[in-house]
N, C-alpha and C positions, 0 to 999 in steps of 0.2 A: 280411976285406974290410970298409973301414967304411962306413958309409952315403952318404958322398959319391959313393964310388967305384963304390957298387951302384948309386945314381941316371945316374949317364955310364952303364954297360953297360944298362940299362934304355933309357936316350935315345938308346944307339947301335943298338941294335935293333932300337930303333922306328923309327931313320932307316933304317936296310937293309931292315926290311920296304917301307918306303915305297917308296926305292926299286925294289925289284924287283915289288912291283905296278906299278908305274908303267911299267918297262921294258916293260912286256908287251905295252902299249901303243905302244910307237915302231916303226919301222919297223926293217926286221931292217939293221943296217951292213953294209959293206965290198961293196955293189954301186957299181962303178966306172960307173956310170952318167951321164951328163953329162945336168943337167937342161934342156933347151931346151922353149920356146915356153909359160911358164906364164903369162908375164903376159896380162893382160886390158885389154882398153880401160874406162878408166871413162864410163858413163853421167850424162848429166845429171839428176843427182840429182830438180829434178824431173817428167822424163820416165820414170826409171826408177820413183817411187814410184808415178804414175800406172798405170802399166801395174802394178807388184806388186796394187795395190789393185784393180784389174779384176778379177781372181783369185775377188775373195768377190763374193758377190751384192750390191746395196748396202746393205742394211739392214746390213749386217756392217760395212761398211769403218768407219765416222768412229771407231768404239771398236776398230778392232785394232790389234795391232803390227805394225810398217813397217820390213821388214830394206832393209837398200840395201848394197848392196856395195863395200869400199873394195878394189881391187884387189892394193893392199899389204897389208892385214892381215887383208879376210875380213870376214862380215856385222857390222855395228853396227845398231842402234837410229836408223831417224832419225825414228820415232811411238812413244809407248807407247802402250798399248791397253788395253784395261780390260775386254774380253768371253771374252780367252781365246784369242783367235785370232788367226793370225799370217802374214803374207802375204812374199812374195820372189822373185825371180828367180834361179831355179837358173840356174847358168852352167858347171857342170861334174858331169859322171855319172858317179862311181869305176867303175861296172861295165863301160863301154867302154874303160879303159885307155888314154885317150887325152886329151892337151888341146886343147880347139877353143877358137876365138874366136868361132864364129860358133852358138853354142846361147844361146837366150834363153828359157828356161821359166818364165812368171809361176805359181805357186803356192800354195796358201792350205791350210794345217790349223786344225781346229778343236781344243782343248784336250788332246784325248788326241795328238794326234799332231804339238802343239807341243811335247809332251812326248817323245813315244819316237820321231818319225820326223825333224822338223826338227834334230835334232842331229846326224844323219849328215850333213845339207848343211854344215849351220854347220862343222862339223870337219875337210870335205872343202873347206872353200873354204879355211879358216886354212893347211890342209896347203898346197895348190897355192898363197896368197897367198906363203907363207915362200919361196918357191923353193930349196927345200935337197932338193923330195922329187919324184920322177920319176913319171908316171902307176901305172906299175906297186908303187913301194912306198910308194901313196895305198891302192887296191888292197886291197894284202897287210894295211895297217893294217886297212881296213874291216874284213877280213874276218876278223882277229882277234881284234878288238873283237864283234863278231858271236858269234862261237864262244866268250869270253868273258862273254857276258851282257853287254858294258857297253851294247852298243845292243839293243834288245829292242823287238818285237811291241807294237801297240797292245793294251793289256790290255781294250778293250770295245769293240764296235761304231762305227763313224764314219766321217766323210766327210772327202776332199781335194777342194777346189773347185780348178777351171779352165778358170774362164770367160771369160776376159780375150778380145779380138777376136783375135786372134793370139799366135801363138809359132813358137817352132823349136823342131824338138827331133828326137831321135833315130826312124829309123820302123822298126827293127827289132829284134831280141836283141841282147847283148852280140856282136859281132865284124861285125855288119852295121853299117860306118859312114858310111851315109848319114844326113843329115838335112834334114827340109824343113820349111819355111814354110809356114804350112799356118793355118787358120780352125774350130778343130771344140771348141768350147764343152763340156766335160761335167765330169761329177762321178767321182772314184774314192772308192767305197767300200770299208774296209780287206778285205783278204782275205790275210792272211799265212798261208804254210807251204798254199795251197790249189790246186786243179790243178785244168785242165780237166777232167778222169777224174772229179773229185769232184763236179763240181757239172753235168757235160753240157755248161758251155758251147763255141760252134764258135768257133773263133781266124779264120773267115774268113768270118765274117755281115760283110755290109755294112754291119747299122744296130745292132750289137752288141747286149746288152754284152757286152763283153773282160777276160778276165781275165788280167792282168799281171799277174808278178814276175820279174825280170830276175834278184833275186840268187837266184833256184833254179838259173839256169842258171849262173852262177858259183860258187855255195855245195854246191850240188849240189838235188834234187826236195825240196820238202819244208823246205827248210831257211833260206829266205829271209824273213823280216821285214817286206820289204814289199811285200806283194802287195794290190791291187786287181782290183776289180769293174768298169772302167770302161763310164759310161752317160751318152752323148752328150747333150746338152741339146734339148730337141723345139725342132718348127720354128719357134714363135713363141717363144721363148723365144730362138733362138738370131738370130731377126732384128732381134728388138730389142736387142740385145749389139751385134750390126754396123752397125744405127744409131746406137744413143748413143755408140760406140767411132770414128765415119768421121774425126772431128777428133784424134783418139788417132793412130788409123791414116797419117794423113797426117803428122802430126810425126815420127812411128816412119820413113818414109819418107823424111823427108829425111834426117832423123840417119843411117840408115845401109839403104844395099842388100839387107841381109837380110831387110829390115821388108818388099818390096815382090810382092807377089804378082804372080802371072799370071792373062790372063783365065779361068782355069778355076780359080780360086780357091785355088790351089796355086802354089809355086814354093820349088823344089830349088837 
């Protein structure tokens, strides 16, 4: 063999490893699956950046990054940030296996987990933007990617802020598909692969904190990535969020019916 020829079988190799790393990653084919209802309404860019940037306390916003959602292709950049931190509107949760239109989760990480937590949304949004891939094998990806190491555990202590005056969002485990509108200002601190058993907290105190992770109960105990500590924001803390936020709040209101609460500060 002469050197040319050893150099192609070298490049071909490297291209088939590539490949099948890569494969490992797609979704498994030949589910005859008909993909309906992924598309999403686009938000007014900026009302949607408003409300992402609620998210962080203010000291944080004017230097973070500003994801905004383009409904065809998945988070882009419409701020660069220069602190580390990164704010967005989750619109879709792989772990319910389902797509809604009507989930609005303003979110904020700080550096370690713009790192290892924000790229499961980013990836779940591009999945569901493409419309080629069914809740369920968005799903099967995560969870591959998971059990592959390519998504991974904050490697050191930290916070997810979620302060923003409102949201939607899911109000129970993966298979409970209710969601409500709701006002409750708090901070999740990381707590992957952690269980109540571990640390004594009650899953049904009133004034928490709550210990989430939803992918234990999809991944199986133990075995989910991203679990929190969540700890409500005190009462002065959260009344001033509901004042600076009443002109937030009313825009959100007109743009769309899910924004508008009931007088008991909730609505389903």
């Amino acid at each position: 063999m002469n050197l040319t020829k050893k150099c192609r079988g070298l490049l071909l190799l490297q291209a088939m490893v590539l490949i099948c790393a890569s494969s490992s990653f797609l979704p498994v084919p030949g589910r005859a699956q008909k993909v309906v209802g992924w598309e999403l309404d686009k938000m007014p860019a900026d009302l949607e950046k408003d409300l992402a940037l609620r998210a962080l306390p203010p000291h944080l916003r004017a230097a973070a990054t500003v994801y905004l959602l383009d409904p065809a292709k998945g988070y882009y950049v419409a701020q660069q940030g220069s602190n580390g931190f990164v704010c967005f509107i989750a619109r879709t949760n792989w772990e319910w296996e389902e797509f809604r239109k009507d989930v609005f989760a303003p979110m904020a990480y700080d550096p370690e987990g713009a790192r290892t937590i924000f790229p499961i949304y980013r990836d779940v949004a591009a999945m569901r933007a493409s419309g080629k891939l069914t809740p369920l094998q968005i799903k099967d990806s995560v969870i591959r990617r998971v059990r592959k190491g390519y998504y991974v555990a904050p490697a050191k202590g930290g916070v997810s802020y979620m302060l923003a005056p409102i949201m939607r969002v899911y109000t129970g485990k993966p298979g409970d598909k209710n969601v409500m509108t709701m006002q409750m200002p708090h901070y999740m601190f990381y707590a992957p692969y952690v269980t109540d058993s571990d640390v004594g907290t009650d899953p049904n105190s009133p004034a928490g904190p709550w210990l989430v992770n939803s992918g234990n109960t999809v991944l199986g105990e133990r075995k989910g990535p991203e679990g929190y500590f969540i700890v409500p924001a005190n009462e002065a803390v959260t009344a001033k969020i509901e004042a600076d936020g009443k002109s937030l709040l009313k825009r959100l209101a007109d743009y769309s019916p899910y924004f508008k609460l009931d007088a008991g500060g909730m609505h389903h």
